[in-house]
N, CA and C of each residue as an Amber inpcrd file, in Angstrom:
protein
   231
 -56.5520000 214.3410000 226.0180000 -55.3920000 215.1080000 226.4140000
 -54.2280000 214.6930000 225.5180000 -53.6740000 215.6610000 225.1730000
 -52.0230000 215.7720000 223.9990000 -50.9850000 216.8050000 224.5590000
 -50.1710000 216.4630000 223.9190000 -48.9290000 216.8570000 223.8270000
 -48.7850000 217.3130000 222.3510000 -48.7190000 218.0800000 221.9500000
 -47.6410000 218.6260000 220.8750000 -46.9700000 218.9070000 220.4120000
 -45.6880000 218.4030000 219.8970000 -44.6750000 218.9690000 219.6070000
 -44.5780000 219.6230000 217.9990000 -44.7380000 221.0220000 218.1420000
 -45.0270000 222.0330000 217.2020000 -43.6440000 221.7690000 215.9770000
 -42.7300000 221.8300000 216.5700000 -41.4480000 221.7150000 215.7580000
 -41.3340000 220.2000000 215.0690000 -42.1430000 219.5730000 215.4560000
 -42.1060000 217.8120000 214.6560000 -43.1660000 217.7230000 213.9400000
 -43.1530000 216.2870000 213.5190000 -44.4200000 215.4970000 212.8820000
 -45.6650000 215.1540000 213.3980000 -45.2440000 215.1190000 214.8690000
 -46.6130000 213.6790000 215.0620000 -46.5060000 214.5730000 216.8630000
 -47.8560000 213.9380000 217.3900000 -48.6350000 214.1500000 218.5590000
 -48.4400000 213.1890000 219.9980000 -47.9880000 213.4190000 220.7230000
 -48.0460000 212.6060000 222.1220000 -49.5730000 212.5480000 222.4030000
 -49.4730000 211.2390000 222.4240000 -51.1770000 211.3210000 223.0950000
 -50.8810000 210.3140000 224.3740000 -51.6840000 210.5410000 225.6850000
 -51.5140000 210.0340000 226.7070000 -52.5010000 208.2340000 227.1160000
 -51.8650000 207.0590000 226.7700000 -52.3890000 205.6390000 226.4990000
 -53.3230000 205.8260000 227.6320000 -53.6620000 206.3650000 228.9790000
 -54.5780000 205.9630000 229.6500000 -55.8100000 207.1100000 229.2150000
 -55.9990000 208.0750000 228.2140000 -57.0760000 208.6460000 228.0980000
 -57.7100000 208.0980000 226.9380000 -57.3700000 207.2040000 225.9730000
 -58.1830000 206.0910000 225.3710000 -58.4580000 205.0480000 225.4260000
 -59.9600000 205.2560000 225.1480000 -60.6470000 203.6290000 224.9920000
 -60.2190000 202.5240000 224.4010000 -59.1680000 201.7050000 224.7910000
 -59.2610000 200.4110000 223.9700000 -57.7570000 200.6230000 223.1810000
 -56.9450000 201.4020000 223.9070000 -55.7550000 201.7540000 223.7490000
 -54.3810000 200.1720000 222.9610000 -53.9970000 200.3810000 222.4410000
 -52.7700000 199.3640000 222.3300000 -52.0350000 199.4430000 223.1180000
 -51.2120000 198.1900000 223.4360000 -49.9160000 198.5300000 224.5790000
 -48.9600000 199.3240000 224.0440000 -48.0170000 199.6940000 224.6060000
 -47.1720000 200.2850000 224.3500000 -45.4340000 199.3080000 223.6380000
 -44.9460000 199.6150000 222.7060000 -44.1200000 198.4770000 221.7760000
 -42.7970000 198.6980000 222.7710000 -42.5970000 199.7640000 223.0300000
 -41.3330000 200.2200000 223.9660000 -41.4690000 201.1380000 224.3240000
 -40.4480000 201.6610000 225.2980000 -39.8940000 203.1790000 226.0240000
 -38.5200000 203.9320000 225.7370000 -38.6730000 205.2720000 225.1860000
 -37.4490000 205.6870000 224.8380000 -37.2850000 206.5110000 225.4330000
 -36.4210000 207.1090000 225.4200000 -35.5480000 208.0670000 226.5240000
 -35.7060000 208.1800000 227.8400000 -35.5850000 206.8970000 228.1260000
 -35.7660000 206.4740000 229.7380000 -34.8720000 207.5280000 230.7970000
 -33.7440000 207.8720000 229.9980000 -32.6730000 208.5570000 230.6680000
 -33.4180000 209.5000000 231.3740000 -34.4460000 210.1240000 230.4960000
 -34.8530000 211.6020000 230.8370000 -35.6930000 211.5150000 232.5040000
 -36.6710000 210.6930000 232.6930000 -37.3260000 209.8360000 233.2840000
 -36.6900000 210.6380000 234.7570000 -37.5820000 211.2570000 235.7860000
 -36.7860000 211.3160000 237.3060000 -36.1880000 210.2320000 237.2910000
 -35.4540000 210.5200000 239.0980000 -35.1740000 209.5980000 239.9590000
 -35.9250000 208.9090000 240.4930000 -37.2760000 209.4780000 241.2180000
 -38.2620000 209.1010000 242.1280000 -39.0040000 208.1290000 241.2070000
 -39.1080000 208.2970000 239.7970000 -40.3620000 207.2180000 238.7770000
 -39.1990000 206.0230000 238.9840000 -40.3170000 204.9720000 238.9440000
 -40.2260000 203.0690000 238.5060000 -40.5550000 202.6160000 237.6600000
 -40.0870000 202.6380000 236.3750000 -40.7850000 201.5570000 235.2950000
 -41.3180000 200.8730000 235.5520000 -41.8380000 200.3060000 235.3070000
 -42.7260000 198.7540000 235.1700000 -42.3630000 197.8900000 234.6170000
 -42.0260000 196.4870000 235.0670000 -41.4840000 195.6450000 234.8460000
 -42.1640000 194.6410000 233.8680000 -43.1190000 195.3750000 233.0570000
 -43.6790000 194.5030000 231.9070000 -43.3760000 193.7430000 230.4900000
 -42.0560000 193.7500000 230.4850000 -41.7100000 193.1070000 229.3960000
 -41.4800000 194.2140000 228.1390000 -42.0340000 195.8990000 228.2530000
 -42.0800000 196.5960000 227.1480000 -40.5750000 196.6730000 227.2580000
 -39.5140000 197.3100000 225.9600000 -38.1710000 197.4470000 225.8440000
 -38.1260000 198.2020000 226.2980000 -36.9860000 198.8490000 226.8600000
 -36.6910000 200.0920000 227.3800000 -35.3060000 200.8360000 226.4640000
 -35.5130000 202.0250000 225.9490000 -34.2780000 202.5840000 225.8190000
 -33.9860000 203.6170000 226.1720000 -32.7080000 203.8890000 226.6960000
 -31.8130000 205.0680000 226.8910000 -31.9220000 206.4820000 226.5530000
 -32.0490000 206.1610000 224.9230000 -32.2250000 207.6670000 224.0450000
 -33.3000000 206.8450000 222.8550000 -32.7660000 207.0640000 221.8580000
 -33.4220000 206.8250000 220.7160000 -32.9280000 205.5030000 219.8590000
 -33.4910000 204.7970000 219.9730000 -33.1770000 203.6460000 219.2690000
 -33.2880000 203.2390000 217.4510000 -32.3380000 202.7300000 216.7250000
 -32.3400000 202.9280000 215.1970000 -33.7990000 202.8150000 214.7500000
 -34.3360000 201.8070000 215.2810000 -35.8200000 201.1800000 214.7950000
 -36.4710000 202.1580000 215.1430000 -36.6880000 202.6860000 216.3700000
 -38.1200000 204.5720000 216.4280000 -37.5550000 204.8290000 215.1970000
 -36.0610000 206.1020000 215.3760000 -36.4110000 206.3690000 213.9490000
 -36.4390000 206.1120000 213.0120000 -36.4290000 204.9610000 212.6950000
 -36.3220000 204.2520000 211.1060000 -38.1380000 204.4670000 210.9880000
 -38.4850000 204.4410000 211.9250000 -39.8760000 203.9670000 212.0120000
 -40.7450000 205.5250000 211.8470000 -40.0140000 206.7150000 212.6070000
 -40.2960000 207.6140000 212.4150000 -40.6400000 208.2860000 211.2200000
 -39.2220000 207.8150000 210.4430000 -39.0460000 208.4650000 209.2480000
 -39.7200000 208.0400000 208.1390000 -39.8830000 206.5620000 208.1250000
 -40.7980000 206.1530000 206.9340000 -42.2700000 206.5630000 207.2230000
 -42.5420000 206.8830000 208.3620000 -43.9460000 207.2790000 208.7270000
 -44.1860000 208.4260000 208.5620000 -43.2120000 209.4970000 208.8100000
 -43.2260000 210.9690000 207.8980000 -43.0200000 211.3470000 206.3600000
 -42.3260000 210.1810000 205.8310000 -42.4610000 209.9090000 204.4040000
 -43.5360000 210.0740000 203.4450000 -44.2080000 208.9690000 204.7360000
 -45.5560000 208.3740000 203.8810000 -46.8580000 209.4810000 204.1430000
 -46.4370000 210.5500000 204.8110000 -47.1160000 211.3670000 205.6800000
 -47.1570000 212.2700000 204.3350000 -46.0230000 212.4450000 203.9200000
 -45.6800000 213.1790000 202.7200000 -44.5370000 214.1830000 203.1910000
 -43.9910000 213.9950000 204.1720000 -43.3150000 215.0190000 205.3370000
 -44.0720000 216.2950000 205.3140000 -45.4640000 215.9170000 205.7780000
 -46.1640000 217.5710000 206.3260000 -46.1960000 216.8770000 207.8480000
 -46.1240000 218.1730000 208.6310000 -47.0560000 218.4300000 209.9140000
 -48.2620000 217.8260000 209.8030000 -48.3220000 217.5100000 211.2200000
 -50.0120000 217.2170000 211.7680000 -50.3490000 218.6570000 211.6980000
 -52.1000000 218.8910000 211.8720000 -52.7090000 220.1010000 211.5200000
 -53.7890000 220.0190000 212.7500000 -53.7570000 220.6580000 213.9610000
 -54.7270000 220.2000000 214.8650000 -55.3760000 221.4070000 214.8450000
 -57.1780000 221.3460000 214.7120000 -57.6260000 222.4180000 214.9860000
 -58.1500000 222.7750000 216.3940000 -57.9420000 224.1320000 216.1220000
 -57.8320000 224.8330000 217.4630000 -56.3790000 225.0340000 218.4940000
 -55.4670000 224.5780000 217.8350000 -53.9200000 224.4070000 218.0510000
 -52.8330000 225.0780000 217.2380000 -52.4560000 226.7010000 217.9200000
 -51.4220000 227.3260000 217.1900000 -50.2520000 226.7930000 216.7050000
 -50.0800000 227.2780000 215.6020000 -48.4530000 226.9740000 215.1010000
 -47.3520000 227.3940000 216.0790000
C-alpha cells in the first residue's frame, strides 16, 4: 500500500506494510495530525512543519534522482 503524490518526487509508503522496515528518523508536520491521534513517545523527533534537514535532504535526493519523477506502473499521471 502507497500514497502518491503525483505533483512531487517520491512515494509515501506505509512502515507497517513492510518486511523488515527501518524506524522511522522523525515526524513532520505533526501540526496536521487530528486532535484525537497520540504520538508515541519513542524518542523519534517531532516537527511542526518542515524542518531545514527533510528538505535539504529532499533536495539532494531529487538531485541525485536527476530531478525526474518516480514512474509507477500501473499509476496515472
Amino acid at each position: 500500500m502507497f500514497g502518491d503524490f503525483t505533483k512531487g518526487f517520491w512515494v509515501s509508503i506505509y512502515q507497517g506494510r513492510i518486511e523488515a522496515a527501518p524506524s522511522p528518523s522523525m515526524r513532520v508536520m505533526t501540526s496536521d495530525a487530528p486532535n484525537d491521534v497520540t504520538l508515541p513517545d519513542d524518542g523519534v523527533p517531532r516537527f511542526r512543519s518542515r524542518p531545514a534537514t527533510f528538505m535539504l535532504k529532499l533536495l539532494t535526493t531529487w538531485a541525485s534522482m536527476g530531478f525526474r519523477k518516480v514512474r509507477i506502473a500501473g499509476v496515472a499521471d
